[in-house]
Backbone as CSV, one residue per row, in Angstrom:
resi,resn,N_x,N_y,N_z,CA_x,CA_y,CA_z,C_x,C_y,C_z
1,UNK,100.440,79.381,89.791,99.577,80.319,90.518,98.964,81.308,89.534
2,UNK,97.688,81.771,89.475,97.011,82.478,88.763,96.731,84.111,89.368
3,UNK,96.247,84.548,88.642,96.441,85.926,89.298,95.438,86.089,90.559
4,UNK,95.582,87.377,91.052,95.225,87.427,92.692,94.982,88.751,92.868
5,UNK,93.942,89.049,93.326,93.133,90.037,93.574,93.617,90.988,94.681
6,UNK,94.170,92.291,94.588,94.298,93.056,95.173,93.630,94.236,95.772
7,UNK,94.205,95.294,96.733,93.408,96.334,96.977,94.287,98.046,97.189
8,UNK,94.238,98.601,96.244,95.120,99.646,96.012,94.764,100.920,97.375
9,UNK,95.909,101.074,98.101,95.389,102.106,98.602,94.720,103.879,98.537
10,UNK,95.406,104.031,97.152,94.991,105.396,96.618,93.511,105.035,95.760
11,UNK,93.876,104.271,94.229,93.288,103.891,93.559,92.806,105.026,92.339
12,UNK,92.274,104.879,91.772,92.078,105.618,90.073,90.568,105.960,89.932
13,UNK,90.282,106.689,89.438,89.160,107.058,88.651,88.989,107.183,87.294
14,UNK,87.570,106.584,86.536,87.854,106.182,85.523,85.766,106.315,85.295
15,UNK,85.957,107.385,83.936,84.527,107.056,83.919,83.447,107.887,84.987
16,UNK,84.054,109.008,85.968,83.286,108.855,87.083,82.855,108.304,88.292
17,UNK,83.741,106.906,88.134,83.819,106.119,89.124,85.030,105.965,89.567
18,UNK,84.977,105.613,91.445,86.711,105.406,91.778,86.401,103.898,92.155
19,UNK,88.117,103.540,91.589,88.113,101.844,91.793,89.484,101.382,92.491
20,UNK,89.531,100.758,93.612,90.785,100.560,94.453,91.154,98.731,93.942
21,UNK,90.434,98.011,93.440,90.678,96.583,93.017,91.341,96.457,91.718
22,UNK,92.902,95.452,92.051,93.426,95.428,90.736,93.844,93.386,91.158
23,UNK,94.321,93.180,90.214,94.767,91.735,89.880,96.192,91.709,89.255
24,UNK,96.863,90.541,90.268,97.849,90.770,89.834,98.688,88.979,89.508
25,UNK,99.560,89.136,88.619,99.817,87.915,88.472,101.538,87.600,89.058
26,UNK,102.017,86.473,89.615,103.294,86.350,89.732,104.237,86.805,88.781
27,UNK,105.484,87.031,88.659,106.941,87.343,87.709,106.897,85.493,87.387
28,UNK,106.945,85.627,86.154,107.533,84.445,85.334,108.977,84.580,85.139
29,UNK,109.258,83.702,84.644,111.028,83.661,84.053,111.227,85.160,82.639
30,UNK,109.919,84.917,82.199,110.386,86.161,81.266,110.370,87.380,81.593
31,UNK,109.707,88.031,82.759,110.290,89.368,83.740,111.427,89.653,83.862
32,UNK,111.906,88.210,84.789,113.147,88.028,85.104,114.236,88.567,84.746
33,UNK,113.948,87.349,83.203,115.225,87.893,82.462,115.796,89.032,81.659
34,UNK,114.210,89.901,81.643,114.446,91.052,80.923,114.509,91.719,82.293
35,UNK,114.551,91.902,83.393,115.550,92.681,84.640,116.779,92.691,83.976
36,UNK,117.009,91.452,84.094,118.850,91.004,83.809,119.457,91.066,82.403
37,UNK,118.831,91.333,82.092,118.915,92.067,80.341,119.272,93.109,79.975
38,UNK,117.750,93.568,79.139,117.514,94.815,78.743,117.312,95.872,79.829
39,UNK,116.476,94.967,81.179,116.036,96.285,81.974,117.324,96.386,83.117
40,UNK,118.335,95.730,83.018,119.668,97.042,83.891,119.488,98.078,83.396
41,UNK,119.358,98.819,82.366,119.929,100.138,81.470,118.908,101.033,82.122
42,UNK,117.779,100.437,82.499,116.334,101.962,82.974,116.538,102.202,84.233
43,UNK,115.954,103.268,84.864,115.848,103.492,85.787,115.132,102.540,86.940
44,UNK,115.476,102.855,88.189,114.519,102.428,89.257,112.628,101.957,88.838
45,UNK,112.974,103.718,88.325,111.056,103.850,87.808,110.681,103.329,87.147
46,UNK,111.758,103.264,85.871,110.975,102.719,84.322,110.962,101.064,84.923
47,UNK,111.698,100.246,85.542,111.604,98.725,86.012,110.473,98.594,86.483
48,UNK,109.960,99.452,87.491,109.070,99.440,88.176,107.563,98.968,87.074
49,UNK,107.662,100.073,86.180,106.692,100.601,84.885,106.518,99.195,84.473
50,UNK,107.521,98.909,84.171,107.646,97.498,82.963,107.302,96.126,83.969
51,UNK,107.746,96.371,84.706,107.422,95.173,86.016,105.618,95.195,85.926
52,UNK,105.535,96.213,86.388,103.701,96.141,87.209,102.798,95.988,85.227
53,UNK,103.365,96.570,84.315,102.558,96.409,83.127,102.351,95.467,82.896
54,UNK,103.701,94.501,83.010,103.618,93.020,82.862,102.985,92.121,83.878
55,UNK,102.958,92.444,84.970,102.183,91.577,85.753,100.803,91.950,86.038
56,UNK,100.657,93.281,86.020,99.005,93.769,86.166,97.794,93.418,85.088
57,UNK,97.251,93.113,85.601,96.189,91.832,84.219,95.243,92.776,84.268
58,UNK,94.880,93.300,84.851,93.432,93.971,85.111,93.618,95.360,86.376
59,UNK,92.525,97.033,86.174,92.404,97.597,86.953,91.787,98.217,87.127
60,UNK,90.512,97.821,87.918,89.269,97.610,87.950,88.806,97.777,87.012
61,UNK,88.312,98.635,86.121,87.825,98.031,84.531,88.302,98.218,83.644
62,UNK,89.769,98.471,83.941,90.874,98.616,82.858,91.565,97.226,81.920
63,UNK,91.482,96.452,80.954,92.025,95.449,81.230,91.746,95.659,79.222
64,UNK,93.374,94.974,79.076,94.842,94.862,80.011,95.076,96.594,80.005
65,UNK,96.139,96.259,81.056,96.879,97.457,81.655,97.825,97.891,80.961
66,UNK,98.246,98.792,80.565,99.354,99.511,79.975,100.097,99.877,80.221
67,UNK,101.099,100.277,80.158,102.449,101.281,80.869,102.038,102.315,81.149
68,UNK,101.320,103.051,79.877,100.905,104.391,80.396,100.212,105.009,81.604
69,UNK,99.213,103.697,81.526,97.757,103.428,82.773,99.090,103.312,84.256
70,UNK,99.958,102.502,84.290,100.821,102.247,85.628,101.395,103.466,85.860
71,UNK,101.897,104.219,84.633,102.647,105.613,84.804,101.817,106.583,85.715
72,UNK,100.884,106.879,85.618,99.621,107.581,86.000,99.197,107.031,87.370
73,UNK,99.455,106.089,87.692,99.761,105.469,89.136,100.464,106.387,90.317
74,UNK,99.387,106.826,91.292,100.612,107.655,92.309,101.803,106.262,93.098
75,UNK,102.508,107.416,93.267,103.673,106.718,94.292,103.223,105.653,94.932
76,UNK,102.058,105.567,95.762,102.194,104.930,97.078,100.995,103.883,96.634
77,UNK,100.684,103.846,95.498,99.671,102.650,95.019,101.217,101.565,94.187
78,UNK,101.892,102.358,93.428,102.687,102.022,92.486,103.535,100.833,93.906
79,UNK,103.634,101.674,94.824,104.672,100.912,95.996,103.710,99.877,96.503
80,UNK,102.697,99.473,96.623,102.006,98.536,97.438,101.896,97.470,96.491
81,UNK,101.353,97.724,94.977,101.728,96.768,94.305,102.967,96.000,94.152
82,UNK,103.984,96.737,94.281,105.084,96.056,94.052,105.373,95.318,95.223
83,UNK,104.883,95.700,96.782,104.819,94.944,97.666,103.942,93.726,97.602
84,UNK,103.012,93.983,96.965,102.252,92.908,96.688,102.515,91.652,95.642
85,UNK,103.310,92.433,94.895,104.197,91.372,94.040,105.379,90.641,94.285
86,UNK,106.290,91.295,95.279,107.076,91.015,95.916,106.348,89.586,96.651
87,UNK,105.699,89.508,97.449,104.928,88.479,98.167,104.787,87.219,97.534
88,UNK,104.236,87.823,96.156,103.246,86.386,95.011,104.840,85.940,94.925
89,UNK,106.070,86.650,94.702,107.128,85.909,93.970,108.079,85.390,94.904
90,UNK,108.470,86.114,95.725,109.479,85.871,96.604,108.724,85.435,97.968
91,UNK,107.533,85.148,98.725,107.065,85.263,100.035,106.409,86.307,100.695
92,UNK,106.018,86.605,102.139,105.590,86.951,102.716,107.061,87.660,103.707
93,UNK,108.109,87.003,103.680,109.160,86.851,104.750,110.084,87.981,104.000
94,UNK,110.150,89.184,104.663,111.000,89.957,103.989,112.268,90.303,105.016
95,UNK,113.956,89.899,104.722,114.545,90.485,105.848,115.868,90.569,105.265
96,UNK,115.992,91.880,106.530,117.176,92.931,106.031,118.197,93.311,107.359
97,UNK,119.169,93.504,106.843,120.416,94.136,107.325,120.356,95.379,107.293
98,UNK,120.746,95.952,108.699,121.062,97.586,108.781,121.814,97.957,109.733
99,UNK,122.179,99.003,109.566,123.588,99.613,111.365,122.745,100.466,112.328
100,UNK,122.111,100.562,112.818,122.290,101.555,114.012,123.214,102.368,113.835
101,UNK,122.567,103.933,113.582,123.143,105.231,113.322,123.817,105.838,114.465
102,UNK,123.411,105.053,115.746,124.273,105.350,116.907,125.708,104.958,117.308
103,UNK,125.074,103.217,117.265,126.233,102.490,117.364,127.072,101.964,116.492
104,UNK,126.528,101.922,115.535,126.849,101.140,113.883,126.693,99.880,114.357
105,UNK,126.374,99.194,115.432,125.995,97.631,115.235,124.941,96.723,114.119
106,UNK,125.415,96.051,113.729,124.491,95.566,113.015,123.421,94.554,113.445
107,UNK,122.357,94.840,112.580,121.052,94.701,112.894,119.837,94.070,111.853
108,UNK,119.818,92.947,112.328,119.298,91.714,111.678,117.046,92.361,111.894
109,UNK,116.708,92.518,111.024,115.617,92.808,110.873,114.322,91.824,110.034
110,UNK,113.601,91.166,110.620,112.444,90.679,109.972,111.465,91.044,109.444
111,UNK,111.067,91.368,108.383,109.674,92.260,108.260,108.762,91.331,107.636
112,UNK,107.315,91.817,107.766,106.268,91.327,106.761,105.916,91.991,105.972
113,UNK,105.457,91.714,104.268,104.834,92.215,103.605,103.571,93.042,104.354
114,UNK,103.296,91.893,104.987,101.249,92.653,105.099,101.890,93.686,106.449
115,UNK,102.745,93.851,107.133,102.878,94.641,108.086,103.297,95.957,107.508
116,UNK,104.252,95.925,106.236,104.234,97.153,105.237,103.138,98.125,104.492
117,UNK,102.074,97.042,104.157,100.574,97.332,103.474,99.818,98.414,104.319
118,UNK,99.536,99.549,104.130,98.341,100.476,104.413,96.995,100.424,104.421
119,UNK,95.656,100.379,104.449,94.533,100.126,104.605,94.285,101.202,103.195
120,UNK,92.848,101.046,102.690,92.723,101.487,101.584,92.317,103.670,102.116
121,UNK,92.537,104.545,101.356,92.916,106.103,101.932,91.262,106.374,101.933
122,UNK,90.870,107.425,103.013,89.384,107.919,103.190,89.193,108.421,101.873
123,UNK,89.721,109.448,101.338,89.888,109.998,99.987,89.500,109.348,98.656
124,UNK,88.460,109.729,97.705,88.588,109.057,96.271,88.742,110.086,95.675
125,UNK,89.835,110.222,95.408,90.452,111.572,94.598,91.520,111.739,94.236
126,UNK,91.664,111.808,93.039,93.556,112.122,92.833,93.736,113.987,92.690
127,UNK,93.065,114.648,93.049,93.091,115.671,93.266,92.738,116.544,94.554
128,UNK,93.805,117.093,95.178,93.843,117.587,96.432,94.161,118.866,96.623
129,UNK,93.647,119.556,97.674,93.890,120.804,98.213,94.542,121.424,99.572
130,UNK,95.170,122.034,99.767,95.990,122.546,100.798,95.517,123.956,101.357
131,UNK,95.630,124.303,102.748,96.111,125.769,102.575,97.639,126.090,103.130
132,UNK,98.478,127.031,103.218,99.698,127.274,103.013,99.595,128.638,103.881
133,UNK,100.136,128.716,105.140,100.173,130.278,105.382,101.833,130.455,105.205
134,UNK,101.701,132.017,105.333,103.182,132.238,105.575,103.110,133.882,106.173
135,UNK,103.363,134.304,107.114,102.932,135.124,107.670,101.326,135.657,107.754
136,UNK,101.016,136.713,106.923,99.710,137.222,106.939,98.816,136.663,105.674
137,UNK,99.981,136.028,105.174,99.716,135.657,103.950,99.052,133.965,103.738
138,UNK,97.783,134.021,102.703,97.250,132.732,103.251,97.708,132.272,101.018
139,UNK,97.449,130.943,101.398,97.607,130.417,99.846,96.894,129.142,99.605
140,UNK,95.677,129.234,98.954,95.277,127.431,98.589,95.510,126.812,97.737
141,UNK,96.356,125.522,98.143,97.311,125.301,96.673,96.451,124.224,95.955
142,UNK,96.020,123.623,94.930,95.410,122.380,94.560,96.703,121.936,93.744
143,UNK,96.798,120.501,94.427,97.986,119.650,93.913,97.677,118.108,93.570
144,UNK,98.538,117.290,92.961,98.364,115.859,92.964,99.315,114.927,93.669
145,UNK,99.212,113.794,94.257,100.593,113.197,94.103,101.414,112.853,93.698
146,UNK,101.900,112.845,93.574,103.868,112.260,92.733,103.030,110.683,91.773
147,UNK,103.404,110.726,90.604,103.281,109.409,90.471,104.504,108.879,89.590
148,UNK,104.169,107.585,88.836,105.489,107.061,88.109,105.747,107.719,87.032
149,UNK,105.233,108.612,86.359,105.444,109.409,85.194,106.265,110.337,85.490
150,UNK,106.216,110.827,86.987,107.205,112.022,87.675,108.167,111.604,87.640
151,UNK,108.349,110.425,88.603,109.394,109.469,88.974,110.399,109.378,87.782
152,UNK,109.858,109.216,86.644,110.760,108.687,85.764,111.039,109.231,85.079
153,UNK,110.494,110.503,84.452,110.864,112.283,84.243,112.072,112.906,84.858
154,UNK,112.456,112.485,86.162,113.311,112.903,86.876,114.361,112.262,87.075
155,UNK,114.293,110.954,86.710,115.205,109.719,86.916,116.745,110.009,86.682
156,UNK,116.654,111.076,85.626,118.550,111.361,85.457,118.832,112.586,86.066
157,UNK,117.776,113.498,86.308,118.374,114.147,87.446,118.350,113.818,88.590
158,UNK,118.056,112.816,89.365,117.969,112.615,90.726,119.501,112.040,90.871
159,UNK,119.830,111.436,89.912,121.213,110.403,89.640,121.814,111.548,90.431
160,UNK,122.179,112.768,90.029,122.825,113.481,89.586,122.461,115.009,91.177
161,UNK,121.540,115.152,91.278,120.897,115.715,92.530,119.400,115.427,92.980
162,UNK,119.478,114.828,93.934,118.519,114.387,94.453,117.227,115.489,94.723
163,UNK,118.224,116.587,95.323,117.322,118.110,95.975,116.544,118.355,94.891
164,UNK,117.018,118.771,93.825,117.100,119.267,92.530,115.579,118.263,91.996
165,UNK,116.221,117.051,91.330,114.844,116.333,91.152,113.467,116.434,92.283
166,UNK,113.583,116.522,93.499,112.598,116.596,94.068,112.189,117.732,94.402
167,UNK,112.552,118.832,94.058,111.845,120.321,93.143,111.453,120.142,92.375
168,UNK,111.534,119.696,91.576,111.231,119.867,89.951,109.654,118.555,90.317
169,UNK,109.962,117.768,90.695,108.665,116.946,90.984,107.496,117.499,91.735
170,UNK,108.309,118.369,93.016,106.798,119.468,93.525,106.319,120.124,92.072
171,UNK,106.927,120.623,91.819,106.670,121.476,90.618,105.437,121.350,90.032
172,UNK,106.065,120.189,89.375,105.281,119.520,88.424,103.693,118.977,89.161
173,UNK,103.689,118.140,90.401,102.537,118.153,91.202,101.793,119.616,91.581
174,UNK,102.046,120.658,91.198,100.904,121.969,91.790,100.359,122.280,90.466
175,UNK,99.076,122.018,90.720,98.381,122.850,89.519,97.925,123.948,89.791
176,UNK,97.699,124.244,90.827,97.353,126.238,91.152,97.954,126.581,92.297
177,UNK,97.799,127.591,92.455,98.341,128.278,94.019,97.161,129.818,93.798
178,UNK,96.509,129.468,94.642,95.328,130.911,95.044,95.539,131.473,95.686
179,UNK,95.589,133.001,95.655,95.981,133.923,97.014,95.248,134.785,96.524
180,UNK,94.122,135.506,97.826,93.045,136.205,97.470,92.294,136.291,95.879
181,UNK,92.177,135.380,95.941,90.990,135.027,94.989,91.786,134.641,93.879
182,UNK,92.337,135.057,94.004,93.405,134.995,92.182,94.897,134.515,92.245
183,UNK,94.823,133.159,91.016,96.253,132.342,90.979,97.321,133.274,90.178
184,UNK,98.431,132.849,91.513,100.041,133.142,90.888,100.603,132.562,90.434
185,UNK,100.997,133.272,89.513,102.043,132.722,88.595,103.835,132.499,88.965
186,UNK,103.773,132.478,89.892,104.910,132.078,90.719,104.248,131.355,92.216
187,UNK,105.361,130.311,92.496,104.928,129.726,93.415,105.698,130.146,94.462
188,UNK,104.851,130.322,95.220,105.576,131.405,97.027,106.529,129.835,97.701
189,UNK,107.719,130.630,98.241,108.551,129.454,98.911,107.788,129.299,100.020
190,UNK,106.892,129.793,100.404,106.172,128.929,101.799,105.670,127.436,101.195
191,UNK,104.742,128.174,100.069,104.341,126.563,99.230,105.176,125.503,99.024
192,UNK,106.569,125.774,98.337,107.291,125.126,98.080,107.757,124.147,99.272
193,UNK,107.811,124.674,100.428,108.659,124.356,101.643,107.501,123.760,102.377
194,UNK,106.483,123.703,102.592,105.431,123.184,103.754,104.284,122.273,102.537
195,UNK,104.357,122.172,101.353,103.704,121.155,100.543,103.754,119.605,100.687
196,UNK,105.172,119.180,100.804,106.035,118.298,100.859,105.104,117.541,101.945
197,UNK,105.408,118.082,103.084,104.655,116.916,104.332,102.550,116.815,103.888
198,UNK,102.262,117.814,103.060,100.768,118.129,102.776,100.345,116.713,102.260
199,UNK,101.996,116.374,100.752,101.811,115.921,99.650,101.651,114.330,100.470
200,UNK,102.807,113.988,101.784,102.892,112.753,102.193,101.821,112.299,103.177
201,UNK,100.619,113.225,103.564,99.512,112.749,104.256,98.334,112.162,103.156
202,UNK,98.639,112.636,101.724,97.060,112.340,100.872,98.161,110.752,100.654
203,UNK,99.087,110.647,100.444,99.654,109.312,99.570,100.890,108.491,100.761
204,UNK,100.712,108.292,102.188,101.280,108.111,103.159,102.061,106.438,102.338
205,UNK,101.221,105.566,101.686,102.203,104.622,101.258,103.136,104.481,100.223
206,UNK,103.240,105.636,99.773,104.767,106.360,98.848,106.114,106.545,99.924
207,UNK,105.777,106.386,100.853,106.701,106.101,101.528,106.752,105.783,103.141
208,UNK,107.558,104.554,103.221,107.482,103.144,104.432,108.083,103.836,105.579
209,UNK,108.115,104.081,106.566,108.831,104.647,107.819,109.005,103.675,108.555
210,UNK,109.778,102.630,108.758,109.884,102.079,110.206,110.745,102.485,111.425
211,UNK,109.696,102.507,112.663,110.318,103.340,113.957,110.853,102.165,114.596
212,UNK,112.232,102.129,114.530,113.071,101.227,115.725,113.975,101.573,116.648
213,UNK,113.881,100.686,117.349,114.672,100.628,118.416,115.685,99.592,118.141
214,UNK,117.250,99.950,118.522,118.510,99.051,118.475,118.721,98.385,119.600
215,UNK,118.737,96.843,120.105,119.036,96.064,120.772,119.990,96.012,121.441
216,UNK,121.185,96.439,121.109,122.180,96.886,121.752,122.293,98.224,122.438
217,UNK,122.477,99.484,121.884,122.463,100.316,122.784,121.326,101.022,122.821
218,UNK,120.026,100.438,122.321,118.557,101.253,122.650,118.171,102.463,122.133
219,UNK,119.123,102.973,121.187,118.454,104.207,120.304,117.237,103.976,119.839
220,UNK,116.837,104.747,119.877,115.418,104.568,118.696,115.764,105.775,117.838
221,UNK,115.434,105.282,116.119,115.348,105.741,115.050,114.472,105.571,113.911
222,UNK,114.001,106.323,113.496,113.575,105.881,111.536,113.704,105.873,110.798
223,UNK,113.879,105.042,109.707,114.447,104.787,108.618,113.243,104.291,107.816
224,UNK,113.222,105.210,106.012,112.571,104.712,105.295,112.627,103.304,104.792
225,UNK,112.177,102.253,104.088,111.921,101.114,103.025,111.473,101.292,102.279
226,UNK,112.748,101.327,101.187,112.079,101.179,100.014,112.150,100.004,99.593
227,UNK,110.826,99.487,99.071,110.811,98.242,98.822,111.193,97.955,96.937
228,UNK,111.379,99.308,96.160,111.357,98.990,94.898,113.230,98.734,94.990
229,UNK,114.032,99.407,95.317,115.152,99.293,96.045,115.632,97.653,96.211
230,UNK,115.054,96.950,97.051,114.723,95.832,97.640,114.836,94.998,96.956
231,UNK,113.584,94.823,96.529,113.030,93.894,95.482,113.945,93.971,94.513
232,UNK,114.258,94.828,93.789,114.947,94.977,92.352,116.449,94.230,93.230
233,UNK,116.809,94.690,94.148,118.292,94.069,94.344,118.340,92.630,94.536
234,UNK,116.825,92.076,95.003,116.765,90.671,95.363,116.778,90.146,94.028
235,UNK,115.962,90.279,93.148,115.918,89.485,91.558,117.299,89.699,90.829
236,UNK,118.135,90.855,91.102,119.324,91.179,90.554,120.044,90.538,90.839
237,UNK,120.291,90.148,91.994,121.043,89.106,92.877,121.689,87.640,92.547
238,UNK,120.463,87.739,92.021,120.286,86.120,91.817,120.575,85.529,90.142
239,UNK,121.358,86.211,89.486,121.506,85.837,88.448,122.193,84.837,87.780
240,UNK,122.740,84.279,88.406,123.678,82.430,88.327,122.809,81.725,88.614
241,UNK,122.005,82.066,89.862,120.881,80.848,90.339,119.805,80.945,89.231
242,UNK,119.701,81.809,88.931,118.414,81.954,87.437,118.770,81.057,86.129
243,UNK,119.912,81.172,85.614,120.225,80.567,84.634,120.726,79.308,84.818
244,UNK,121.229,79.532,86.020,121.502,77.605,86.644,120.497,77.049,86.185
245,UNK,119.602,77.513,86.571,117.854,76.994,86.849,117.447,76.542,85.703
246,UNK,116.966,77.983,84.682,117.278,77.366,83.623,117.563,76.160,82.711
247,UNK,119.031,75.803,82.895,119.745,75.004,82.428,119.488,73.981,82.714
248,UNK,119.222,73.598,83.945,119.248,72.614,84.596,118.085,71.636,84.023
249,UNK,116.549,72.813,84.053,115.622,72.166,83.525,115.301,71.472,82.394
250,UNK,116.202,72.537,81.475,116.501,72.492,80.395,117.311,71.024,79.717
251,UNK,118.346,70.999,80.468,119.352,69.735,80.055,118.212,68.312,80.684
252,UNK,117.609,68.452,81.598,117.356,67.053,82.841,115.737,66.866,82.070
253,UNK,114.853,67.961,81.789,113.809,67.478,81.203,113.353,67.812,79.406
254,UNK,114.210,68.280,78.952,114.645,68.416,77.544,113.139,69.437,77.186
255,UNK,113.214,70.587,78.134,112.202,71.416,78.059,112.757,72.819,76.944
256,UNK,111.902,73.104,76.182,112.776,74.348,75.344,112.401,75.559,76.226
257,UNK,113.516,76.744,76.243,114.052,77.702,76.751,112.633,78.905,77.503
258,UNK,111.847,78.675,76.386,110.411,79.429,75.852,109.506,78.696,77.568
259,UNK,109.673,77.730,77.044,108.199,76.686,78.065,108.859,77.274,79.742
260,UNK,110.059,77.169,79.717,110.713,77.350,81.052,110.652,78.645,81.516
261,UNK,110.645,79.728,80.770,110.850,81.144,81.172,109.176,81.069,81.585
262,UNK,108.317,80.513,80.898,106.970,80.936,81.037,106.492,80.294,82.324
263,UNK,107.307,79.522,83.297,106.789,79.378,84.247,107.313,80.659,85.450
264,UNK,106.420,80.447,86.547,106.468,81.615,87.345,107.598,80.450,88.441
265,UNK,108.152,81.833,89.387,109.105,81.188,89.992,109.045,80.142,90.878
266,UNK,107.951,79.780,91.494,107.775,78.845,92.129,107.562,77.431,91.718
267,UNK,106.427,77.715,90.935,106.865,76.203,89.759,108.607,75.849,89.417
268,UNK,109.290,76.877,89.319,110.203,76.494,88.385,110.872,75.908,89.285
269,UNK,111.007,76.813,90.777,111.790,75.844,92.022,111.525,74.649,92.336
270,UNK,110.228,74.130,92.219,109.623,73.049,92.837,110.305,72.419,91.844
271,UNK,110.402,72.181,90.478,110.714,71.198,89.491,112.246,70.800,89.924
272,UNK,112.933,72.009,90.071,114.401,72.027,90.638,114.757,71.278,91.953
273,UNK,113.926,71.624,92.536,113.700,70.740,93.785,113.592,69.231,93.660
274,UNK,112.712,69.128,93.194,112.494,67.823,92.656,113.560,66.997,92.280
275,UNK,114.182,67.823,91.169,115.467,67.165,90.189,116.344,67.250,91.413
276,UNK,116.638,68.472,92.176,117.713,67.769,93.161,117.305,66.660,93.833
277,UNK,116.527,66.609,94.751,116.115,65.268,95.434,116.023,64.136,94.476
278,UNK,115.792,63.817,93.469,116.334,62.995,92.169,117.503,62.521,92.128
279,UNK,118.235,63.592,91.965,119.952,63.568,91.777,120.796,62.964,92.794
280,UNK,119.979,63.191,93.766,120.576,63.235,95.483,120.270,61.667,95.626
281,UNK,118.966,61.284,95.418,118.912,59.994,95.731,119.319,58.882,94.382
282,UNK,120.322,59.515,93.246,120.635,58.645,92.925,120.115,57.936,91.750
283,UNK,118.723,58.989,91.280,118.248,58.748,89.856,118.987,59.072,88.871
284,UNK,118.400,58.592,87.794,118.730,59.172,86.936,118.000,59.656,85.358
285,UNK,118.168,60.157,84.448,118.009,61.323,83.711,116.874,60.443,82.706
């Protein structure tokens, strides 16, 4: 499979121009194995970084893409790609286990990629404005969204406090705060405290909400998806079946190590496939 044309919901500016079209290519075996490698040791974020650099071929007239260029990526573009990559590698068919916070029953869930996906934002701007009251007091804050450079800035303090890192990330997203005409140099806790929901209307696909209802005793609740979460646990998962794979190809079609990683995962199943139904009926090598 060759790469595949996407549509970012935030998207970048570059030049004067804003561009929401990027291209993206499947995870080969050599992604893979540097998950199961080198990349246990990074964070959530930095996987993320190294994931989308490597698979992002092009963005909109960026090409090739860089780490740095993905870093600079808000949240909720950074998340759709990876949903979108998720798809090219693993399917369309995404499904999960969860309890009901009422009952604790468990709860078999189907989702779709494209039912996760957002439509592209009215906005071409990575720069946004608020106002902020707090009593008599008015404040216009100009801020950005969170992106992967934040994300991964914060990565060992979040380990460590979650609250904490996601202060320090508002933080870092306000570039002014105006109150009667003239910026403070301290940021008023109204800002601090009523930004947060401001920050999740400009970049709504930084984070997934699904509203359900439990089958058994009928609560309804919401619960975020994270799909980087997800994804990373699904490829992690699978690390016997990877090198099985591997091997297999390896020993049955006397392919070197190199040729095999460079296929993307679906090729590599189909060949496997193959060799089982081979094996099964009794061929041989």
């Amino acid at each position: 499979m060759g790469r595949v044309a996407v549509t970012l919901p935030g998207g970048i500016g570059v030049d004067g121009q804003w561009y929401r079209d990027a291209w993206l290519k499947p995870l080969t075996g050599v992604e893979e194995e540097f998950l199961l490698d080198q990349g246990r040791f990074l964070s959530p974020a930095a996987k993320v970084t190294e994931l989308l650099s490597r698979c992002l071929s092009r963005l909109g007239p960026i090409e090739p893409v860089d780490a740095g260029t993905v870093r600079r990526l808000s949240v909720g573009d950074r998340e759709s790609l990876l949903l979108h990559l998720r798809r090219l590698t693993l399917g369309d068919r995404v499904a999960c286990i969860l309890h009901c916070p009422a009952c604790a029953k468990k709860m078999d869930l189907d989702l779709r990629v494209g039912e996760l996906l957002l439509p592209p934002y009215r906005h071409e701007t990575s720069i946004h404005e608020a106002c902020v009251e707090e009593g008599e007091a008015s404040f216009r804050v100009v801020f950005r969204p969170p992106n992967g450079e934040d994300q991964e800035e914060v990565a060992t303090l979040a380990a460590n406090s979650l609250a904490s890192a996601q202060h320090l990330v508002l933080r870092r997203c306000i570039l002014r705060v105006i109150a009667n005409g003239k910026e403070v140099a301290e940021f008023p806790e109204a800002v601090l405290s009523q930004l947060p929901a401001k920050m999740a209307e400009v970049d709504p696909q930084a984070e997934v909400l699904l509203d359900l209802s439990c089958p058994e005793c009928e609560a309804k609740f919401i619960v975020p998806f994270d799909i980087t979460d997800y994804f990373l646990k699904e490829l992690g998962n699978q690390e016997r079946d990877f090198y099985r794979g591997i091997h297999l190809l390896s020993y049955h079609y006397h392919w070197d190590e190199e040729s095999i990683l460079n296929l993307d995962r679906r090729k590599r199943h189909v060949y496997i496939e193959l060799l089982a139904d081979q094996v099964a009926g009794g061929g041989h090598r």
